[in-house]
N, C-alpha and C positions, 0 to 999 in steps of 0.2 A: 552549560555544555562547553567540552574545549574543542576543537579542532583535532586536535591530536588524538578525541578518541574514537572519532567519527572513522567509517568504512563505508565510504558512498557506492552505492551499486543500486544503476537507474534502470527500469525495466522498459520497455514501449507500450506504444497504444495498444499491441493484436497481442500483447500477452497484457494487458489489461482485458481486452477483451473476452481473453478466453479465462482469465484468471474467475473474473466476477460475470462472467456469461451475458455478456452486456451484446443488447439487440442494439439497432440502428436509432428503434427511437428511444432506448436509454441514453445513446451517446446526445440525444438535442436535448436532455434534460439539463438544469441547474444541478452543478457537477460540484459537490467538494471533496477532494484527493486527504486523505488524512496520510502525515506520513508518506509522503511521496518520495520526497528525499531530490533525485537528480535524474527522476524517472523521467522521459521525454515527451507523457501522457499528456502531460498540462499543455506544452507546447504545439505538441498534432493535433491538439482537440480544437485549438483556438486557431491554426492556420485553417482548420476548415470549418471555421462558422460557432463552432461551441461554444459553452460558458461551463471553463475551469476555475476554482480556485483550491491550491496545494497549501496544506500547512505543514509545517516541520521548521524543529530548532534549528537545523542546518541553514535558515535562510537568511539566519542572521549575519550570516559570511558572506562577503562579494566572491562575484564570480570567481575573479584570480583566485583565491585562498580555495575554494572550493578545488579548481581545478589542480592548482597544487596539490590537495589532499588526495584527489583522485591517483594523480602518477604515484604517489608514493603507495599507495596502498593494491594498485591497479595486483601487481604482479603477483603478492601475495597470496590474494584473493585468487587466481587462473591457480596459483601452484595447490592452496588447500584442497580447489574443486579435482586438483589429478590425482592429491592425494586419497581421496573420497569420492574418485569416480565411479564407483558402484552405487554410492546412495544415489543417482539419479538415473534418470530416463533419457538416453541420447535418441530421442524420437524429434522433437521440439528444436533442439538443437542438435547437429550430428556429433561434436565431441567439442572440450573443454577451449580448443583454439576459436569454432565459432562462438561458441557462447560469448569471452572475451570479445572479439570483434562486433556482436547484436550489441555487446552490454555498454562497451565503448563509445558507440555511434548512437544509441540513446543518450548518453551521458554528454556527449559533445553537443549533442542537439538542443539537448536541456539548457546548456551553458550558454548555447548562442540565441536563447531565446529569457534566460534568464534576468538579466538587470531589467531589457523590458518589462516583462512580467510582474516586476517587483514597483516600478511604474508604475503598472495599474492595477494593483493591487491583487495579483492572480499567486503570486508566491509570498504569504505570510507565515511571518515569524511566531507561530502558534502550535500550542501540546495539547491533548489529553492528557487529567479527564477537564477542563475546565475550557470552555471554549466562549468567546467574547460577539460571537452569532447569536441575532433576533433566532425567535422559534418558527422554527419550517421554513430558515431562510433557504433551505435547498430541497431541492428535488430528492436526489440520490447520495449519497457519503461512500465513498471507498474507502475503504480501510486496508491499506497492502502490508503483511509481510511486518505486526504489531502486535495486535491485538491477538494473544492464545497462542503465538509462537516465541512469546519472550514470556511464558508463562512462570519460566526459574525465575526471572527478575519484576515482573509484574504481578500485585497478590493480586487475589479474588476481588478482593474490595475495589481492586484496584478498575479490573476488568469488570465489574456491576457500574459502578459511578460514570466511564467512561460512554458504558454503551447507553445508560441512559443520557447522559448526554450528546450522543450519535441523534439517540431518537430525538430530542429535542427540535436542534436545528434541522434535522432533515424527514420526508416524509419517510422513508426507506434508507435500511444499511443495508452494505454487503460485507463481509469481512472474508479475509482469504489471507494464510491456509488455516486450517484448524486445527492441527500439528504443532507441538512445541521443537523447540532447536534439537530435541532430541529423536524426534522421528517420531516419536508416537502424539494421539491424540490428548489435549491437552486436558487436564486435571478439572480444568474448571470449566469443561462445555455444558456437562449436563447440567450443574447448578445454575450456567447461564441460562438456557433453555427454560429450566425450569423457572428460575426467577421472571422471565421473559411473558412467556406463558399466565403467569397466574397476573400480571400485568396490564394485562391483552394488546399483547403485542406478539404476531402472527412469527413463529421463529420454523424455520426450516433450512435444513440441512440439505446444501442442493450440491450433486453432483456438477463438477463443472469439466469444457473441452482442452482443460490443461495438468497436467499432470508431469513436473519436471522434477522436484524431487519427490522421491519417494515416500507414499502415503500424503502424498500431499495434492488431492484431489476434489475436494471439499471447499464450498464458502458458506458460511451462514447467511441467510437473507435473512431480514427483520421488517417487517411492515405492522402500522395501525392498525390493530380491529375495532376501535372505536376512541 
């Protein structure tokens, strides 16, 4: 992965929260962030007592590089969303100037909590679908803003091998949104489901408390049925 093609945009804890509908005692679970990117999640969980660990190629970059790629990309990203301010919901956020400022202040939190992190091993340099975790090393797996939204660039196979890998290392996924980049649902949920299913692996479609772009109100939950 180069730098240059990276477009870092970090989300926070209460929209993780609301993203994967996550209670109080999911947050004291054994946490792994798939894809987290320079979201601030990993960092608020661990200021108050949690056990995060974030994977993403992105972390192969120091901080500075990172931050660098942030300013350069910052502004683009605020003008696409004015250009496309109808696909969302200015509920969560009031307009495209707050969102920039949440998204910013995540992204800076991340940074100042970063190289720590990397320390102690809470930000590693790891992808799906192949992950280098004992089995059930976690409680819960997040999956933000990946899996079923890069459905044009991610196949089927791609999205089957990945999730059984979710379920591996953790007892429970969540995945969020279940919408491709194009607004609608993504081509490969039912096959997912289904493959899931005859698995037995408990797959449901759960309405979640965030909704910012449109149609994008959905996570998958996945748990063991034996």
């Amino acid at each position: 992965m180069k730098l240059a093609e990276i477009v870092p945009w970090g989300r926070t804890q209460e929209e993780y929260r609301r993203m994967f509908n996550l209670t109080d005692a999911d947050l004291g679970k054994r946490i792994l962030g798939v894809g987290d990117g320079p979201a601030s999640f990993n960092a608020e969980q661990t200021a108050a007592g949690g056990s995060v660990v974030s994977i993403d190629p992105v972390y192969a970059f120091s901080a500075q590089e990172i931050e660098k790629r942030i300013e350069a990309t910052y502004h683009t990203i605020i003008e696409n969303v004015q250009t496309d301010e109808a696909q969302y919901n200015w509920t969560f956020f009031q307009n495209p100037d707050e969102l920039g400022r949440e998204r910013m202040k995540a992204m800076n939190h991340f940074l100042t909590d970063y190289e720590t992190g990397k320390q102690q091993d809470r930000y590693l340099v790891y992808a799906l679908p192949r992950l280098p975790f004992s089995d059930q090393s976690f409680d819960l797996a997040l999956c933000s803003h990946l899996l079923f939204l890069y459905s044009e660039h991610l196949s089927e196979a791609f999205h089957q091998t990945a999730i059984q890998e979710l379920m591996r290392v953790a007892n429970e996924v969540r995945i969020f949104p279940l919408i491709s980049l194009t607004g609608i649902p993504s081509p490969y949920l039912n096959q997912v489901l289904a493959d899931c299913r005859s698995q037995h692996i408990q797959a449901e479609v759960v309405h979640v408390p965030y909704h910012f772009q449109k149609g994008a109100f959905q996570m998958l939950q996945l748990t063991r049925t034996a």
